[in-house]
N, C-alpha and C positions, 0 to 999 in steps of 0.2 A: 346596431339596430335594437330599439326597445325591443325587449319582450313582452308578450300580453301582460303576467303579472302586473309589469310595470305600468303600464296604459289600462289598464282594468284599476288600479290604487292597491295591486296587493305584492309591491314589494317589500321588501326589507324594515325599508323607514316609513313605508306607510303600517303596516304592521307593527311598527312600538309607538307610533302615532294613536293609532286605535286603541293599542293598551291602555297608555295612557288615558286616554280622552271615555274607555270605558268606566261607567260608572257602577260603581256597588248597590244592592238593596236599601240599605240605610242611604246612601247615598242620593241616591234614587228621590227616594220619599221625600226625604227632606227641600232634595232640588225643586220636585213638584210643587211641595209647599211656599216654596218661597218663589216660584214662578206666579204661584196664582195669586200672592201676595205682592207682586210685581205687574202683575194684568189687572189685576182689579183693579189694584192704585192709580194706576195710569187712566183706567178707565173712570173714577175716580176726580181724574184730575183734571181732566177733557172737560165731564161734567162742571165740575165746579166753574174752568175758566169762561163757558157755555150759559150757565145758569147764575153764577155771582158776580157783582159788578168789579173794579179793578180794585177798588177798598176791600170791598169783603173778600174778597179773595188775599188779600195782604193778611188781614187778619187772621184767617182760618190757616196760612201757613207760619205764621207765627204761631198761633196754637201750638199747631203741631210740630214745632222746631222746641217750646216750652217743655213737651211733652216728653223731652227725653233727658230732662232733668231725671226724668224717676228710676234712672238709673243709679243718683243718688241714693234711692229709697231703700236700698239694700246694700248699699254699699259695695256692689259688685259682686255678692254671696252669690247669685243666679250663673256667672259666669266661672264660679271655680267650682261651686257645688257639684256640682258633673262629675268630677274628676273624685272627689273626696267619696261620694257613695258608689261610684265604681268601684272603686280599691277594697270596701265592707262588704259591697256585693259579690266582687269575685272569688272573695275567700268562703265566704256563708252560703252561698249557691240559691242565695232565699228566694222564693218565688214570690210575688209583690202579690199576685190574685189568689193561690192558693194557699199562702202564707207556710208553705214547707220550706225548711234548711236543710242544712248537713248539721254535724256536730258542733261545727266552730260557733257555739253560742256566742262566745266575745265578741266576732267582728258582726254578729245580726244586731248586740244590742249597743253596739258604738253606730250602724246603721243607720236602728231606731231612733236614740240621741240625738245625733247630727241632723238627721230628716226633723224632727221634733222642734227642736231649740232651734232652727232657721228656718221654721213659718215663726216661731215665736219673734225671733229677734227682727225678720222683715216688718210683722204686724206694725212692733214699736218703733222701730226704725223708719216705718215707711208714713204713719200718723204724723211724728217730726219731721221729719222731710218736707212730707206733700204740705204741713203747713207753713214749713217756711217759703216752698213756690208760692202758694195760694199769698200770703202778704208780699212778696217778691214782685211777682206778676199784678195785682193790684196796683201797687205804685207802680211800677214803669206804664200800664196803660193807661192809669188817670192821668198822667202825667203827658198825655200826647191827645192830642184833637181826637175824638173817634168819629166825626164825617158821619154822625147820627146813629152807626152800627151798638146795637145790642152785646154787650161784652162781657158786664161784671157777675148777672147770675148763671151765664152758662162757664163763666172762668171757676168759679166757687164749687158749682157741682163738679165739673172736670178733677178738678185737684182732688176733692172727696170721691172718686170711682178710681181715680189712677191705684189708690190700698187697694185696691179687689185686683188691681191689676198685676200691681208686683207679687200679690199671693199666688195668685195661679202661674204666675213665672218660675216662683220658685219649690212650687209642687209640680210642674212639668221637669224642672231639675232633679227632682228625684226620681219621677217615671223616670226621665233619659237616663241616669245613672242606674236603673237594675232593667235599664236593656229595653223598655215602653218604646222605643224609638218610633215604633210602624204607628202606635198609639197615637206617639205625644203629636206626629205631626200631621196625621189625619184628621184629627182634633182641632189643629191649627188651620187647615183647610176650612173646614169646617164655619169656624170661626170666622175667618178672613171673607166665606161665601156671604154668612149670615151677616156680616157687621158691613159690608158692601151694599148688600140688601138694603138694610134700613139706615144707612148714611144716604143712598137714593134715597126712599120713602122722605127722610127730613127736607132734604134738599125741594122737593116737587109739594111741598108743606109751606115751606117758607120759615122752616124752624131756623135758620142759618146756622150759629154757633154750638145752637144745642146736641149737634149731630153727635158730636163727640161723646158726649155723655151716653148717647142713647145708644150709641153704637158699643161702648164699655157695655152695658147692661145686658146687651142683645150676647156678648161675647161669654159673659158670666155666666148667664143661663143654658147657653152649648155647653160650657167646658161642667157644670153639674151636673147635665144631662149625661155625660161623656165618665165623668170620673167615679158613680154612683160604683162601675164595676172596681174599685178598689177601695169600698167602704171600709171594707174588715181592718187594712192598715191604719187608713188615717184617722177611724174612728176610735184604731186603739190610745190614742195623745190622752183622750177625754177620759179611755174606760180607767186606764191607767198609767199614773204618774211616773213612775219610773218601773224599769224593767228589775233593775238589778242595778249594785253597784260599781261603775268600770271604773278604769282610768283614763276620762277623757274631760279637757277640761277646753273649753271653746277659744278662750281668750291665749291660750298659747298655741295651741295645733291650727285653729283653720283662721282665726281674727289678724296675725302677724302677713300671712298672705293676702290675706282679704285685701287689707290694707293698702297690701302694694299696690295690686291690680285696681282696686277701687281708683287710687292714683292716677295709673296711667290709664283707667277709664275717664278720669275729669279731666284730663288730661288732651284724650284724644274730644271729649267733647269740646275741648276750646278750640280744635279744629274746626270742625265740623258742625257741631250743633249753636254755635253762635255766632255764626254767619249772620239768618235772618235776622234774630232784633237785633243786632247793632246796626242793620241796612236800614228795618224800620226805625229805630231808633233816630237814625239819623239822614236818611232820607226817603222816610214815609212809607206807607202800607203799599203802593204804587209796584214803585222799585221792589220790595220786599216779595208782592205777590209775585211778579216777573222771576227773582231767584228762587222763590221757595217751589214754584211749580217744577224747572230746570234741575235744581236739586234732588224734587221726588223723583224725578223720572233715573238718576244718577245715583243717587243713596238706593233704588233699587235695584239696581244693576250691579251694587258693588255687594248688595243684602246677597243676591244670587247665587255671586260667582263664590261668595264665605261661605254660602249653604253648606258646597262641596266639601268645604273641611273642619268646621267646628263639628260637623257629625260622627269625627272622628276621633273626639276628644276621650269617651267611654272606650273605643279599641286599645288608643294608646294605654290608656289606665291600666288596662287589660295587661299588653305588654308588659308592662313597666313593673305590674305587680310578680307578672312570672319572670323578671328579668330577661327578655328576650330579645338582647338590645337590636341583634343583626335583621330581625323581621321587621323593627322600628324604624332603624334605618334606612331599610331599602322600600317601607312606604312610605317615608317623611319624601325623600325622595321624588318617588314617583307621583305624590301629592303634589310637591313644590312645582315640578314640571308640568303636571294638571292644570294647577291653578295659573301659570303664566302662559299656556296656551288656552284655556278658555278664554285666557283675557285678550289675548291679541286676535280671538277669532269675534269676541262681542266687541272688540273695538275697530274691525275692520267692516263690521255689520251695520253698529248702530250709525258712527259719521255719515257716510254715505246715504242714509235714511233720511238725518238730522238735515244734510244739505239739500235733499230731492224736498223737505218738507218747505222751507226758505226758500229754492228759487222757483217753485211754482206758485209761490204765495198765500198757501193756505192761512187763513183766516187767526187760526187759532195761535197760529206764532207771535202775531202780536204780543198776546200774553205772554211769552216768555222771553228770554235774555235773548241777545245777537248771536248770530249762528259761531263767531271767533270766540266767545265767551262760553258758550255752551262746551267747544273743542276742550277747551282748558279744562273746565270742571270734569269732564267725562275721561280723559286723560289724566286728571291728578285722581282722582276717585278710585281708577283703575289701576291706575300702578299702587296706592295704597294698599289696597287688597292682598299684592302681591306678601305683603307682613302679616299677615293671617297667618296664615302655615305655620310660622316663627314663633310666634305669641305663644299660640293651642300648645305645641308640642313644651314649651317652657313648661306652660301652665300643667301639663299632665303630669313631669315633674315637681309642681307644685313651689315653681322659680318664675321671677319675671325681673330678670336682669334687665329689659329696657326699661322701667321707669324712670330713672333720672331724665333721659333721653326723650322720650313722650314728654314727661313734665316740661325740657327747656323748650324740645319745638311747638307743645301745645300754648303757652304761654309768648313764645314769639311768635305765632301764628294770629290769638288773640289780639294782640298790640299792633299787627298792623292793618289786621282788618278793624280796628278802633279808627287809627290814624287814617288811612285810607280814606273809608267810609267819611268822616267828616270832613275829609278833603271835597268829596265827592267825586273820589275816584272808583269805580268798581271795577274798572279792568286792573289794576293794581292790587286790589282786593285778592281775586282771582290767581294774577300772576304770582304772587306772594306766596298763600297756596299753592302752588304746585311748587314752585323754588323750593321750599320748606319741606313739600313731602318728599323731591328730589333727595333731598342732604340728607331727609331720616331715612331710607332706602338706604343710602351709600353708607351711612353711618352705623345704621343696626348690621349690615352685612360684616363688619366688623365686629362686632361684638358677638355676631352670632359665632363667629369661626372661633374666639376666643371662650366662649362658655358652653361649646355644644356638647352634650352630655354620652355620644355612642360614636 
């Protein structure tokens, strides 16, 4: 016979259940922020299929599939930055508001350096970039019917706002690395509120395209409003030029990693982020809006459930820098196990929602993919996630042993949603997709056990 425990949920296994599934304060925040970045969007998304025709809505998710080009724009500095000013942080004890150290001047002004020269290098790096999308994007759109839509001057300003963008990315990478976390991502709320706001306002306008832009602007003006209280830091770049003379030199400490991870960031975007135009590409804004709507609702779910563990990437640093491998271990762990039950709990949640929304035929599914197609993407999307955990803890060691690995499956992921697509197959599209994310799963778990560090 059960015991209450047990029929009440408080035995044994529901107890490391709970541990598990409990979440930290950093944890916490971050989760919220990318909730309400996950609720807006959809809400969001509703609107658009609600309010713009089946073209415009192709359109506007192609935009926003372009848009993640700019992670070009830094070359993936935004995703290892974290890790490199945690490591100067921990040592220097610096306070970012009140601008107190300890004694270890060397690692506050390798710190400052590293914070300094990666707004410098995003600025130039991200002008090149954004101009090569802005000419990129131009040809492939002129190059296709646009069905009357308004495209080239809200594509132009777009590309020119996306530099304001990757700035503040990679100045939120520095809050996050001396510890801003509750900051950076109340900030981001913030942001996500305001830029929701007036992407309605556009929409109920008739601005169509322009939203984007407007919504950049709207974001930029929060996060100055917001950053005003750590003028003292960042206005020291201006007061002045160098602190002192170290030994730190960019191009062999933090550019040889960059490099990598940049990799298997283009990498992972040939998964992923060029899906929609080669669908519009090759069969039209239609089909394209149909995926791209399907996809936001799945690229957010997958943003959510990584919430839980790139916030962890500043702890690890932590660890790593006091050598404390057995407390790394036992929350890499407990993370890994985190993240694959939240994922088998949003994927027992969301299907079932997905099918109640299809056979009572609300209206709005038209606009998106067949309910067997939507299964696949929400299914490969989620088991992707489950390589987060893997990635972060590399990256805190400042290693990314998968890029060969990313590079071959992002590139054969690429090549069949080419081939696919001009076939005019999209369930093969799909299916290919998940195949592929299938093998890199099976295939990083391999490598993982071969290069794990504790």
């Amino acid at each position: 016979m059960l015991s209450k425990n047990y029929i009440y949920g408080e035995g044994p296994v529901m107890e490391k259940i709970k541990k598990i599934l409990r979440l930290e304060k950093d944890q916490r925040i971050s989760f919220a922020a990318k909730l309400t970045q996950l609720l807006l969007g959809a809400a969001l998304a509703i609107i658009v299929a609600n309010y713009f025709d089946a073209v415009l809505q192709g359109y506007f998710f192609t935009f926003q599939s372009f848009m993640l080009f700019q992670i070009l724009g830094d070359l993936a500095l935004s995703t290892i930055l974290v890790s490199y000013i945690s490591h100067e942080h921990e040592k220097s004890e610096f306070n970012i508001v009140t601008l107190e150290k300890n004694e270890n001047k060397l690692a506050f002004y390798r710190l400052y350096e590293i914070s300094k020269k990666s707004i410098i290098f995003t600025i130039k790096c991200g002008v090149i970039v954004n101009f090569l999308i802005f000419t990129a994007g131009f040809i492939y759109f002129s190059k296709k019917n646009n069905y009357g839509v308004e495209w080239a001057a809200p594509w132009a300003f777009l590309c020119f706002f996306l530099v304001l963008q990757l700035i503040i990315n990679i100045i939120f990478a520095i809050l996050e690395g001396c510890k801003e976390i509750n900051f950076v991502y109340k900030t981001k709320i913030y942001q996500y509120i305001v830029s929701f706001l007036s992407a309605i306002f556009c929409i109920f306008l008739g601005a169509g395209l322009w939203l984007f832009s407007i919504a950049i602007i709207c974001e930029t003006i929060v996060f100055i409003f917001f950053i005003i209280k750590f003028k003292g830091f960042f206005l020291g770049f201006i007061k002045q030029k160098n602190f002192e003379q170290i030994d730190f030199n960019w191009f062999k400490e933090i550019f040889p990693h960059q490099l990598k991870v940049a990799l298997s960031w283009i990498s992972g975007f040939l998964v992923t982020g060029t899906f929609i135009p080669i669908i519009f590409y090759f069969q039209g804004p239609i089909l394209a809006g149909q995926f791209g709507i399907s996809w936001m609702f799945i690229s957010g779910l997958m943003t959510l459930l990584a919430s839980i563990t790139t916030i962890k990437t500043t702890y690890y640093a932590k660890l790593i820098a006091q050598k404390n491998m057995f407390k790394l271990k036992n929350d890499f762990e407990e993370l890994l196990n985190k993240n694959i039950i939240l994922g088998l709990i949003i994927l027992i949640i969301i299907i079932p929602l997905v099918y109640l929304a299809f056979f009572f035929k609300i209206e709005i599914t038209n606009r998106f993919l067949p309910f067997n197609l939507i299964c696949m993407l929400i299914i490969g999307g989620l088991l992707s996630t489950t390589l987060v955990p893997v990635g972060m803890v590399f990256r805190a060691f400042k290693k990314e042993p998968f890029m060969k690995l990313t590079l071959v499956m992002g590139a054969l992921n690429f090549i069949t949603t080419i081939y696919f697509s001009y076939s005019g197959s999209l369930f093969y599209v799909i299916l290919s997709y998940l195949i592929i994310t299938i093998i890199s799963i099976l295939i990083s778990k391999s490598i993982f056990s071969k290069n794990v560090f504790f």
